[in-house]
C-alpha angles and dihedrals in degrees: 000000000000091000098049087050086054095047089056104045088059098050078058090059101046090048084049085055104046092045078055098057092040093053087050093055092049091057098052101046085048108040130008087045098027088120093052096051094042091060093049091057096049082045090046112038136154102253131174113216136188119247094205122223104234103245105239129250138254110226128189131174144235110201097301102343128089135200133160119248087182113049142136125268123192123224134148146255107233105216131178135194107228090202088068098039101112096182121015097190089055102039078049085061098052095057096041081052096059100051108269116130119219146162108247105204085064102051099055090047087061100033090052086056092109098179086046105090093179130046124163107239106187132330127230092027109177124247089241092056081039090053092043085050107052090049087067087057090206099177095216101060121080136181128214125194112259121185118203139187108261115191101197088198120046123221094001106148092336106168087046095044081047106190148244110268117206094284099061091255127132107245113198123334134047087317087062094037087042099038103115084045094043092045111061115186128282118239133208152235139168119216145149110285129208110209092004083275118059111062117224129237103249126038090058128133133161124254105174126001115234129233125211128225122263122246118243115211124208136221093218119106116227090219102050092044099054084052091057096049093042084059101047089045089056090045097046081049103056102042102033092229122168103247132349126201143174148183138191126203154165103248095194090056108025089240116149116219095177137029128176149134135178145249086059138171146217108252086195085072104032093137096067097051109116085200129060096194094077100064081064127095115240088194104066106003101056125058122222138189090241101199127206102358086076082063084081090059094047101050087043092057100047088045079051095061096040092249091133142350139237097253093050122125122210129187103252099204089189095234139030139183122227132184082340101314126109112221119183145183111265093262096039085234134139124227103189122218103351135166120258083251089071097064098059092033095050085021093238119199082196097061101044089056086046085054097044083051092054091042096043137242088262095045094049089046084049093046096045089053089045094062084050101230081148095066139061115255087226088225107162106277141089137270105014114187124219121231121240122243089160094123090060086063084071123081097218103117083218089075105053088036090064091040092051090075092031101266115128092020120080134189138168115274084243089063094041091053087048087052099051096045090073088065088065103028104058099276096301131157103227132196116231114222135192107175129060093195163309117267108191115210088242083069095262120142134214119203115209101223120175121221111260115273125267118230113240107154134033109261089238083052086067086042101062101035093054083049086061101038084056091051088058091049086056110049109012119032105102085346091304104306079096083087118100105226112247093021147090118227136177121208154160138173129208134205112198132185116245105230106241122252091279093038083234089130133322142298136245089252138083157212125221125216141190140175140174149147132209148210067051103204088035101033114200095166125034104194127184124168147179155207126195105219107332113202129239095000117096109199137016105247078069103052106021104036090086105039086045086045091047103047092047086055093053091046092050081048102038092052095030100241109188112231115266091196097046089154084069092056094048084044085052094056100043 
């Protein structure tokens, strides 16, 4: 009995120990180190992070190399914890050390916040201030990965390439067409993190897996593109105008080598644009009265029903009053009895409303739908305009004279280029396109195709109006030294009114217009091009034959075309 007594007060002893032990711990965790484990926690947390899914790259081509000129870079978010800032004026100077530029002010209002354990310091820190930064092993301050939309070359196709605005999210453009492609899908974990921001190496595991983005590849050619641009930057500049664009395209498939307008951007720098309209796309966002380059359509379409031919003559009387209004040819001029030839090679008002008499006020409205300038191309960007035939729904003459040499009636520059690539390609509705096709990042590819093209004019339509745009290359453009030796070119240019600020009649400015296609009678490049009130020029063959006879030389040289005129070249040498 006595033993058992003895055994258990000693059991009582070794339980009053141990509760004593266990009271004395406690203390001292609690306690007497209750600064230094607090600061451990806020150091060691549970944290959820993002594994972001890499936005995905625009890629275009030049000849057989690619590049991006949309990708991903990645930088960092600088964070601090407030609870472990020690001194906010000094921690102030070794940033300011290491190149990061901040208000003060602000920072020492957030870094003085003590119950806050996480601020957001700057965003897009580079990886060399990262790097600074991280030698000094300052225990309040944190990094996170931040990804950002890097554009390589400036302002390269910007208002077609669009951009990422702050929330990750494509603005204008293809970034905005393509967003949900471009974007993939974020992933997660959970993990232990140090300073509420760097995760730690042990305590990780996977919640989602993340997807990146797929690429878009363009049709357009670097190359081609920069020679464009170079070309529209020289013309805006010499003759002050507004605004300049371009495109060049196949007008047998519908596929854009080249894309630009001016004035452009850097999307690299949107933020700091004043202006917002220039993010937009004036080729296929804005609509314009286009002038003389619509003389072609309508010739085509009159020769297409049979209502004249192409050897016929007609009396220009120089000026003619319609429903009360007088319309003229640019010079006010008569020619007298003249053949159909005349009004495309001295570009004639007279006879194009001679032409849309014999045609017929149904058949033109009929015609100028057919070549869809009414409806949007459907090519891969935001926001596409549709051109405006309204005034052909009336029955005043004055309407479809004025229509018949591109005044009263507006399109974008896009439908425009599709019209008039029936004239070279047999008569043929084609589809503009912008993008190749879509690469997923699981290794699936999307192939771009356009729809097949509609039929809108007889193949010996096309025929006989390229015969005659050549014509016009020949003997008339810039008094016939507007010709490429060795090669056959159609071409037209076109000088528009701009309709005054209360669309009650027209101002005293102009746009300039200018088309052509070459080989002619095997067209590989389809150019038009533009300039918005240009100053102290009057009409188009003056500002926009070189730049137009310049960029076709370099496509028959870029993309090595074989002459189809050698005898010229021999001729040229003799």
């Amino acid at each position: 009995m006595k033993t058992i007594r003895a055994r258990i007060t000693a059991l009582d002893i070794i339980v009053a120990l141990l509760f004593i032990v266990i009271i004395g711990r406690l203390f001292w965790l609690q306690v007497v180190n209750k600064d230094i484990f607090e600061a451990r926690a806020d150091r060691q947390q549970a944290v959820t992070g993002t594994l972001t899914g890499k936005r995905g790259d625009i890629i275009v081509h030049e000849k057989q190399r690619v590049y991006p000129v949309a990708t991903t870079k990645d930088d960092w978010l600088l964070t601090i914890n407030p609870k472990l800032v020690s001194n906010s004026e000094d921690l102030y100077k070794k940033f300011i050390d290491k190149g990061l530029i901040l208000d003060k002010e602000e920072f020492i209002m957030k870094a003085e916040k003590k119950n806050d354990p996480y601020e957001v310091i700057q965003h897009r820190v580079p990886n060399s201030i990262k790097k600074q930064l991280e030698d000094l092993a300052i225990s309040a301050v944190g990094f996170e990965l931040e990804p950002g939309r890097f554009y390589p070359a400036g302002n390269f196709a910007s208002q077609t390439i669009g951009f990422v605005g702050a929330d990750g999210t494509g603005q204008y453009g293809l970034e905005r067409f393509y967003n949900k492609d471009l974007s993939g899908e974020n992933g997660s974990f959970t993990g232990d993190g140090s300073a509420g921001t760097r995760l730690l190496l042990f305590g990780k595991s996977l919640i989602s897996h993340k997807k990146d983005g797929a690429s878009i590849h363009l049709t357009i050619d670097a190359g081609v593109e920069a020679f464009l641009v170079s070309s529209l930057e020289a013309t805006l500049k010499k003759y002050n105008a507004k605004s300049a664009g371009g495109i060049i395209m196949n007008p047998r498939t519908g596929k854009i080598l080249a894309f630009a307008s001016m004035p452009s951007y850097d999307p690299n720098l949107y933020s700091k644009e004043k202006d917002p309209n220039v993010f937009k796309n004036p080729l296929v966002e804005n609509l314009f009265e286009m002038g003389s380059v619509i003389k072609p359509l309508t010739i085509a379409a009159a020769l297409d029903v049979g209502a004249i031919q192409s050897t016929d003559t007609y009396v220009d009387t120089g000026k003619r009053t319609i429903d009360g209004r007088t319309i003229e040819n640019f010079d006010g001029k008569a020619r007298g009895r003249v053949p159909i030839q005349e009004i495309l090679s001295q570009s004639l008002n007279m006879g194009a409303v001679h032409v849309m008499e014999k045609l017929g006020k149904d058949r033109l409205r009929d015609y100028f739908h057919k070549y869809a300038f009414a409806e949007k191309t459907n090519i891969d960007l935001p926001n596409e305009a549709v051109g405006n035939l309204k005034n052909l729904d009336s029955s005043r003459l004055i309407e479809y004279a004025t229509a018949s040499f591109g005044q009263g009636i507006n399109m974008t520059p896009l439908a425009l280029a599709r019209a008039l690539s029936s004239l070279g390609n047999g008569g043929l509705l084609v589809t503009p396109y912008i993008v190749e096709e879509v690469r997923y990042a699981n290794g699936l590819t999307q192939q771009k195709k356009a729809p097949e093209p509609k039929r809108v004019l007889k193949e010996e339509t096309s025929k006989t109006i390229t015969r005659m745009l050549v014509e016009v290359v020949d003997t008339k453009l810039a008094g016939g030294h507007g010709k490429i030796p060795g090669y056959s070119v159609a071409a037209k240019t076109g000088t528009a009114q701009i309709a005054s600020v209360d669309r009650r009649g027209y101002s005293d400015e102009f746009m300039h217009t200018f088309f052509g296609y070459g080989p002619a009678y095997d067209p590989q490049f389809l150019v038009v091009l533009y300039i918005e009130r240009p100053q102290g020029i009057r009409y188009a063959s003056e500002s926009l034959t070189e730049p137009f006879r310049s960029i076709m030389k370099h496509l028959f040289s870029y993309f090595e075309v074989l002459p189809d005129r050698p005898q010229e070249l021999n001729d040229k040498k003799l």
